[in-house]
PQR file with spaces between the fields and no chain letter, atoms N, CA, C, O and H, PARSE charges and radii, in Angstrom:
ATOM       1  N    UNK     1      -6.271  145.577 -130.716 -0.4000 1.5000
ATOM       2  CA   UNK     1      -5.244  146.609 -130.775 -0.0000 2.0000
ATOM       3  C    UNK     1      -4.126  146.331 -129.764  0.5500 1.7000
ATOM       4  O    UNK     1      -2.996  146.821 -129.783 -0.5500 1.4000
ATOM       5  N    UNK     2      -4.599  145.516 -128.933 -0.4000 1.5000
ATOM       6  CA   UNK     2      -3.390  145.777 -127.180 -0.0000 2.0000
ATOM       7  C    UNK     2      -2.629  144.509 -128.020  0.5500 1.7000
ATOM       8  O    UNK     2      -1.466  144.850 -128.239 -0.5500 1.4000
ATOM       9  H    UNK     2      -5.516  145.118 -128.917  0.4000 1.0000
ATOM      10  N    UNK     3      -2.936  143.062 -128.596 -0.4000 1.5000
ATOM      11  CA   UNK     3      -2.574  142.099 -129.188 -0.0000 2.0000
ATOM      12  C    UNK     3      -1.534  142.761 -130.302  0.5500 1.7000
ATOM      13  O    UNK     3      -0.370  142.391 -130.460 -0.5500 1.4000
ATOM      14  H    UNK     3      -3.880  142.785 -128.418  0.4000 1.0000
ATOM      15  N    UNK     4      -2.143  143.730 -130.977 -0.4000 1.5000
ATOM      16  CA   UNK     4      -0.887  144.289 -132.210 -0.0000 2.0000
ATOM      17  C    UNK     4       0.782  145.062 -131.106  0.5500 1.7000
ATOM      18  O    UNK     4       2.012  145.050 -131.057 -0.5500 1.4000
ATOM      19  H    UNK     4      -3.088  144.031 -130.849  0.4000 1.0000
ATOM      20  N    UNK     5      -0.080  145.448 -130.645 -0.4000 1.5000
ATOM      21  CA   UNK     5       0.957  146.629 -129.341 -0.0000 2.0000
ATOM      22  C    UNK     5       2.160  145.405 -128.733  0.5500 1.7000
ATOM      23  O    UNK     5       3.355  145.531 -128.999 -0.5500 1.4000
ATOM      24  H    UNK     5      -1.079  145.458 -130.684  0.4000 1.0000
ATOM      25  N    UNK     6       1.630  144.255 -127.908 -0.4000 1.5000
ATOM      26  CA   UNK     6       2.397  143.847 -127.662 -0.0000 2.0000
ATOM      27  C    UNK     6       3.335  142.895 -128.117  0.5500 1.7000
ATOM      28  O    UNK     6       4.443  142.613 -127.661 -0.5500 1.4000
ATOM      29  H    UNK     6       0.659  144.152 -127.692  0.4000 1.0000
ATOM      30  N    UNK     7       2.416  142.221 -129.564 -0.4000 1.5000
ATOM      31  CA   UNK     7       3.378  141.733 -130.537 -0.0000 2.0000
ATOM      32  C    UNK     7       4.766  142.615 -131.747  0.5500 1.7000
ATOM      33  O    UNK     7       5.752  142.156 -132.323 -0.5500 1.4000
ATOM      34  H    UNK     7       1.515  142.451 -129.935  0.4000 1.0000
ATOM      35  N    UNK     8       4.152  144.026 -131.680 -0.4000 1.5000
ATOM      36  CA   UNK     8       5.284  144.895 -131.998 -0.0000 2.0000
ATOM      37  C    UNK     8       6.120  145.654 -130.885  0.5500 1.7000
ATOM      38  O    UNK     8       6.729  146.646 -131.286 -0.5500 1.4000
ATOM      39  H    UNK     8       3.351  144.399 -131.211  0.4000 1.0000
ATOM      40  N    UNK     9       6.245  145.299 -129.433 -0.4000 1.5000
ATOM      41  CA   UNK     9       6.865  145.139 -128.588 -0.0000 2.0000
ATOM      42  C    UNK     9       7.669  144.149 -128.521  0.5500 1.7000
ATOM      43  O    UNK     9       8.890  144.284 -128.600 -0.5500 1.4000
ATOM      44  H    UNK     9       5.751  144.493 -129.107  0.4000 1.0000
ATOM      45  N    UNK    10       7.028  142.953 -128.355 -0.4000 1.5000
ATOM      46  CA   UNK    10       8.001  141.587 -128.626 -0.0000 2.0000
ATOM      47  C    UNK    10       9.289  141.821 -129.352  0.5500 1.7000
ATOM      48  O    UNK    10      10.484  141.708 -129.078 -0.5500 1.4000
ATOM      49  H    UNK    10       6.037  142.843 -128.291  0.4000 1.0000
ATOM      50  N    UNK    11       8.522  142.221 -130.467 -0.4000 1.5000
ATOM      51  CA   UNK    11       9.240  141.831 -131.912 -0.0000 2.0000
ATOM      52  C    UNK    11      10.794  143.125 -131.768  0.5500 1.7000
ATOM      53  O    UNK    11      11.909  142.972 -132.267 -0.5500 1.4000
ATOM      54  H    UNK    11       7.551  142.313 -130.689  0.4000 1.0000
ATOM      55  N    UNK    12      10.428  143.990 -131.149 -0.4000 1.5000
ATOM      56  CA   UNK    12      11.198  145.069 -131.010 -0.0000 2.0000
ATOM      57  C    UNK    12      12.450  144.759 -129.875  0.5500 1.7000
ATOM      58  O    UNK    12      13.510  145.376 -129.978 -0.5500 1.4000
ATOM      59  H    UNK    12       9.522  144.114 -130.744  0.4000 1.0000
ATOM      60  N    UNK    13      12.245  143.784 -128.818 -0.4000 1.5000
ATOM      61  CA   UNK    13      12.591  143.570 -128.078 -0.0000 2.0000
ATOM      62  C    UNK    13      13.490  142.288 -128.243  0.5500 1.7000
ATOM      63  O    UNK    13      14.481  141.962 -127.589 -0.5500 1.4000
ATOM      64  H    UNK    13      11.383  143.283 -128.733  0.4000 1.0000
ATOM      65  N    UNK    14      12.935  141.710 -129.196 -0.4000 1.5000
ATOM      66  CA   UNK    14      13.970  140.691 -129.750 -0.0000 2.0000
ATOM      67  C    UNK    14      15.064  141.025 -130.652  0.5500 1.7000
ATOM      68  O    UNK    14      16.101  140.368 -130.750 -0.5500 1.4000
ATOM      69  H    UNK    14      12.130  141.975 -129.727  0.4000 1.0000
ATOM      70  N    UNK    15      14.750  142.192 -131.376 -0.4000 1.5000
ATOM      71  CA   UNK    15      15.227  142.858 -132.283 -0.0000 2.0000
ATOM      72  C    UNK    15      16.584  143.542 -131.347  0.5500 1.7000
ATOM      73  O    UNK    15      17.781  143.338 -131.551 -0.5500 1.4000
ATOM      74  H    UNK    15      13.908  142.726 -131.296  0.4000 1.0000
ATOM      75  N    UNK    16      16.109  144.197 -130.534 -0.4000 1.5000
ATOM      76  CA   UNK    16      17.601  144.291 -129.647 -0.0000 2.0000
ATOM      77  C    UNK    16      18.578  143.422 -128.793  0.5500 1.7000
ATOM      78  O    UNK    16      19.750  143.627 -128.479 -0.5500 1.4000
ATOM      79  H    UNK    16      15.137  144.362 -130.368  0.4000 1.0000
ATOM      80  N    UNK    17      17.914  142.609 -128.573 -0.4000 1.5000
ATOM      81  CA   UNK    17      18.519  141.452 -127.664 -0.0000 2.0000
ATOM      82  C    UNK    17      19.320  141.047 -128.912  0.5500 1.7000
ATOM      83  O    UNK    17      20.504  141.170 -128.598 -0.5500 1.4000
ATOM      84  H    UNK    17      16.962  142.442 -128.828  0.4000 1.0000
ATOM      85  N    UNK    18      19.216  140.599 -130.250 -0.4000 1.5000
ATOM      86  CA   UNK    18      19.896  140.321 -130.919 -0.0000 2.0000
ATOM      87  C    UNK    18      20.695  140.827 -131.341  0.5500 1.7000
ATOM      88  O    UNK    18      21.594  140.094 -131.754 -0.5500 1.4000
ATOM      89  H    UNK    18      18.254  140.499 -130.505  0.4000 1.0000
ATOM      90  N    UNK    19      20.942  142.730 -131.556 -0.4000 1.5000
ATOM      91  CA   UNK    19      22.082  143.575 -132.007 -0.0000 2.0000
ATOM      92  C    UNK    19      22.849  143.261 -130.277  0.5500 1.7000
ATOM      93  O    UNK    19      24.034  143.235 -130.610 -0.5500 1.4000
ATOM      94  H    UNK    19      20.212  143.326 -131.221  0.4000 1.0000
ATOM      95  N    UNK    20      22.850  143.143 -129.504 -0.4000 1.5000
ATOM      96  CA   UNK    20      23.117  143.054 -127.907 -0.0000 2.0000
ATOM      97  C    UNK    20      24.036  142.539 -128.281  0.5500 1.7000
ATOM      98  O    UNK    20      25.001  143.215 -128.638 -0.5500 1.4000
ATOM      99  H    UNK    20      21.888  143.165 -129.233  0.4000 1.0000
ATOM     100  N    UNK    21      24.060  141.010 -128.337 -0.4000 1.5000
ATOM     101  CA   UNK    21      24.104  139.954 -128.481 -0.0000 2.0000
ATOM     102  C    UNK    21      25.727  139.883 -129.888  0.5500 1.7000
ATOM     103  O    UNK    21      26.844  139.379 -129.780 -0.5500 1.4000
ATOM     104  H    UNK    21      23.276  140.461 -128.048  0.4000 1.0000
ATOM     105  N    UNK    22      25.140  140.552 -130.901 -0.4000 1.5000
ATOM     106  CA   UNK    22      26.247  140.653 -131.953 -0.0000 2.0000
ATOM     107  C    UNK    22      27.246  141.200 -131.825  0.5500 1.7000
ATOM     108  O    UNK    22      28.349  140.798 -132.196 -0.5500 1.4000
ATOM     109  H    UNK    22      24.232  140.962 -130.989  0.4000 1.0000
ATOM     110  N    UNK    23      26.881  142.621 -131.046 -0.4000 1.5000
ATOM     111  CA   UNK    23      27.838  143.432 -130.346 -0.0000 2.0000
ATOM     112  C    UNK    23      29.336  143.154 -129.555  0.5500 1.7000
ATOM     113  O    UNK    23      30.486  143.586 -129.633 -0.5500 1.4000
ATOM     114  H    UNK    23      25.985  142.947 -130.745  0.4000 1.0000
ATOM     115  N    UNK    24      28.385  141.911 -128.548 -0.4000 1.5000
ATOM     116  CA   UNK    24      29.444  141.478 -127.573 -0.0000 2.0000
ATOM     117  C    UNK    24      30.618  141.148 -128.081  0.5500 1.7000
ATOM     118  O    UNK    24      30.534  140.141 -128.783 -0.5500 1.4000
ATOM     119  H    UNK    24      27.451  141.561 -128.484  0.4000 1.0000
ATOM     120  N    UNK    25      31.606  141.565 -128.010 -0.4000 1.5000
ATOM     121  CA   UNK    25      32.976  141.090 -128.120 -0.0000 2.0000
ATOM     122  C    UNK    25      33.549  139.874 -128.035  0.5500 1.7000
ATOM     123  O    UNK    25      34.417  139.848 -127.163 -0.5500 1.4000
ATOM     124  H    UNK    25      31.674  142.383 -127.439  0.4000 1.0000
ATOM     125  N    UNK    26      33.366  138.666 -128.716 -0.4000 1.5000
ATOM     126  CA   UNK    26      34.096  137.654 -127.913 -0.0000 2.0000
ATOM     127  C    UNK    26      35.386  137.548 -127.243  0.5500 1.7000
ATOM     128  O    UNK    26      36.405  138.119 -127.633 -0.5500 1.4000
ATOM     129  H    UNK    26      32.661  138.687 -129.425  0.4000 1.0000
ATOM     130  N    UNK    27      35.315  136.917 -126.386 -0.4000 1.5000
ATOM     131  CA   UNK    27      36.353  136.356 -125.383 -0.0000 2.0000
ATOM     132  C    UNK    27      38.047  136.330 -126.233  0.5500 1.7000
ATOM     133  O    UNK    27      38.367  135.496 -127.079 -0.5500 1.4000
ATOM     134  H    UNK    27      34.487  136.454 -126.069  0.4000 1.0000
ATOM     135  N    UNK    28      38.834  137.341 -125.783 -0.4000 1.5000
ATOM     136  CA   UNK    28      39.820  136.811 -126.337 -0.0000 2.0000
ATOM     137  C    UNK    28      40.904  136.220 -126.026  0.5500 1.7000
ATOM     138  O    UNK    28      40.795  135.982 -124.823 -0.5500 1.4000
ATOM     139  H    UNK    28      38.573  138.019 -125.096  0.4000 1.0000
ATOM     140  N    UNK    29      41.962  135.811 -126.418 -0.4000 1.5000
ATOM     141  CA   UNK    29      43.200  135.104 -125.601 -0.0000 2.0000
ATOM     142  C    UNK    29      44.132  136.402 -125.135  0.5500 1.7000
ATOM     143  O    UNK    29      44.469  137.430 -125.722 -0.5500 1.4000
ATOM     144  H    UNK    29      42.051  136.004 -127.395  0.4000 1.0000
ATOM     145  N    UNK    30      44.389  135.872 -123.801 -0.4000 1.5000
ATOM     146  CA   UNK    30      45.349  136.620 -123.368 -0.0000 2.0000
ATOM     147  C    UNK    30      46.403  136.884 -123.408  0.5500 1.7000
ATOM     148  O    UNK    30      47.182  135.940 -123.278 -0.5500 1.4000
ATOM     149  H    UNK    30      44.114  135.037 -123.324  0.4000 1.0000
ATOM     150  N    UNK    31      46.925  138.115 -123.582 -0.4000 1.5000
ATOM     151  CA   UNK    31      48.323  138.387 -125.007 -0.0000 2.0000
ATOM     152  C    UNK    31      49.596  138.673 -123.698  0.5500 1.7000
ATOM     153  O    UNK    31      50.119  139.782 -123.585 -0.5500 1.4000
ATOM     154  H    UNK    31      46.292  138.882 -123.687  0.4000 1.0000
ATOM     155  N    UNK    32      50.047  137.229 -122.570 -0.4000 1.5000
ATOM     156  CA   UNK    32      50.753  137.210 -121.773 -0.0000 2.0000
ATOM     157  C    UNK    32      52.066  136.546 -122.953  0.5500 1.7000
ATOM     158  O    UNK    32      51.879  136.008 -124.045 -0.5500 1.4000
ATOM     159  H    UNK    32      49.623  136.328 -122.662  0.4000 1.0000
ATOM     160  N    UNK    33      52.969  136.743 -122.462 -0.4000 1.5000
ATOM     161  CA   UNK    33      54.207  135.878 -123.407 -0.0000 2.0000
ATOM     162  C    UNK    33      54.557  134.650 -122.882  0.5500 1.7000
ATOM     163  O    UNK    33      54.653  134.353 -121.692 -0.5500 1.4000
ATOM     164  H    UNK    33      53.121  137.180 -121.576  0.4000 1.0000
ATOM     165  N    UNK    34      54.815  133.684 -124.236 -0.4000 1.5000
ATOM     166  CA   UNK    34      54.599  132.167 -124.877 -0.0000 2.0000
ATOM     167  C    UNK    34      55.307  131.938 -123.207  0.5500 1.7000
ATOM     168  O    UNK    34      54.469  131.816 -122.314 -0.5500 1.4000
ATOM     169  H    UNK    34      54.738  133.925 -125.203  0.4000 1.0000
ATOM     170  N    UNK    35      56.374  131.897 -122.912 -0.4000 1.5000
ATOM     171  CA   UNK    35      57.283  131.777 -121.750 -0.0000 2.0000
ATOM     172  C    UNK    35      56.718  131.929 -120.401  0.5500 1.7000
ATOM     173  O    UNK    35      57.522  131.815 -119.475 -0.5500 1.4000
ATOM     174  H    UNK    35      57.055  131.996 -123.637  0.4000 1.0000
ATOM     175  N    UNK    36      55.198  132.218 -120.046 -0.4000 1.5000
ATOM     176  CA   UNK    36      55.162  132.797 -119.189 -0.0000 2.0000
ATOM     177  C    UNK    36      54.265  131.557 -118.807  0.5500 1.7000
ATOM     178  O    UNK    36      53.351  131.170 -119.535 -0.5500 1.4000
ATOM     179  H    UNK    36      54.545  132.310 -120.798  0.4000 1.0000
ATOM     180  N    UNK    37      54.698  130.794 -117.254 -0.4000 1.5000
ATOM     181  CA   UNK    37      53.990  129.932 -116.669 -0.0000 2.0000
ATOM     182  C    UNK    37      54.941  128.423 -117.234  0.5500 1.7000
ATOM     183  O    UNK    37      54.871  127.306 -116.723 -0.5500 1.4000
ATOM     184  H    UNK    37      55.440  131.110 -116.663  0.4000 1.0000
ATOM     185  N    UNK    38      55.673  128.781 -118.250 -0.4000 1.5000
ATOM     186  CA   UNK    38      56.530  127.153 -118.408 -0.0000 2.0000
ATOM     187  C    UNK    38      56.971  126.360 -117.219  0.5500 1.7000
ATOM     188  O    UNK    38      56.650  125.213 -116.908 -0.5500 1.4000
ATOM     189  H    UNK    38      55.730  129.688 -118.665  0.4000 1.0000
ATOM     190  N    UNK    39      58.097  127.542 -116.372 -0.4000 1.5000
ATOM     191  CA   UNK    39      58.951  126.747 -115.334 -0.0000 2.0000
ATOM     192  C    UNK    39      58.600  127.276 -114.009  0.5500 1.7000
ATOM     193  O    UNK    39      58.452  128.493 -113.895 -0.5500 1.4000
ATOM     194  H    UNK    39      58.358  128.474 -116.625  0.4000 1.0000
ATOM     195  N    UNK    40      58.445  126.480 -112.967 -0.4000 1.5000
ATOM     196  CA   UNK    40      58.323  126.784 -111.286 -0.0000 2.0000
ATOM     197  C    UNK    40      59.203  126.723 -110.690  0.5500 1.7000
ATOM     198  O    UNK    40      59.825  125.674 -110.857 -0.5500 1.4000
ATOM     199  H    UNK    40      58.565  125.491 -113.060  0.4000 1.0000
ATOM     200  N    UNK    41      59.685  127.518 -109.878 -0.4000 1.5000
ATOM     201  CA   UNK    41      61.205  127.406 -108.684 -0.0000 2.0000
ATOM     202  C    UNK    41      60.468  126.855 -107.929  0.5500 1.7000
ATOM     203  O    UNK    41      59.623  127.718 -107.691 -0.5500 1.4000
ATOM     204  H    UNK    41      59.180  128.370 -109.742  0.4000 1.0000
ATOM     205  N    UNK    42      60.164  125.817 -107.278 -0.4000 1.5000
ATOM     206  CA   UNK    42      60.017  125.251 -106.114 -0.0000 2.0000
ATOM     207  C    UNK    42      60.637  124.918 -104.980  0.5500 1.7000
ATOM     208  O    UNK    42      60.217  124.141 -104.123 -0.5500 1.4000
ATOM     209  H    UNK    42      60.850  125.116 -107.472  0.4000 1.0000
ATOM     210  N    UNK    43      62.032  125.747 -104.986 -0.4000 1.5000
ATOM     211  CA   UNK    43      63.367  125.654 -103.788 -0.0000 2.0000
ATOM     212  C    UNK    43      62.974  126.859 -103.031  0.5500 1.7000
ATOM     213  O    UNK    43      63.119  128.044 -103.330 -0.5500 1.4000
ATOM     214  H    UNK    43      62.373  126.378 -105.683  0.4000 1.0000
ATOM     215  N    UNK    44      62.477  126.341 -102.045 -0.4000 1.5000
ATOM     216  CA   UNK    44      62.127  126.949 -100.453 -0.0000 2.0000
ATOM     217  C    UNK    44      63.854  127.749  -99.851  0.5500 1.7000
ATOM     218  O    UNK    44      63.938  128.273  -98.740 -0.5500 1.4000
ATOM     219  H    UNK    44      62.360  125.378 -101.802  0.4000 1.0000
């Protein structure tokens, strides 16, 4: 019985790690403008 318990624990536990997992948002690009970082003033 403790063998059924903790294999439908497992199984439950993987079961969320995986909606977790789908959830996450991927990484997206940062919506700075095309222009931004082209040119450096380097005159001190």
């Amino acid at each position: 019985m403790s063998l059924l318990l903790l294999r439908k624990t497992l199984e439950l536990q993987a079961a969320n790690i995986t909606g977790l997992v789908q959830s996450a948002a991927p990484a997206s690009a940062p919506s700075n403008p095309p222009h931004l970082g082209n040119h450096i003033d380097v005159m001190a």
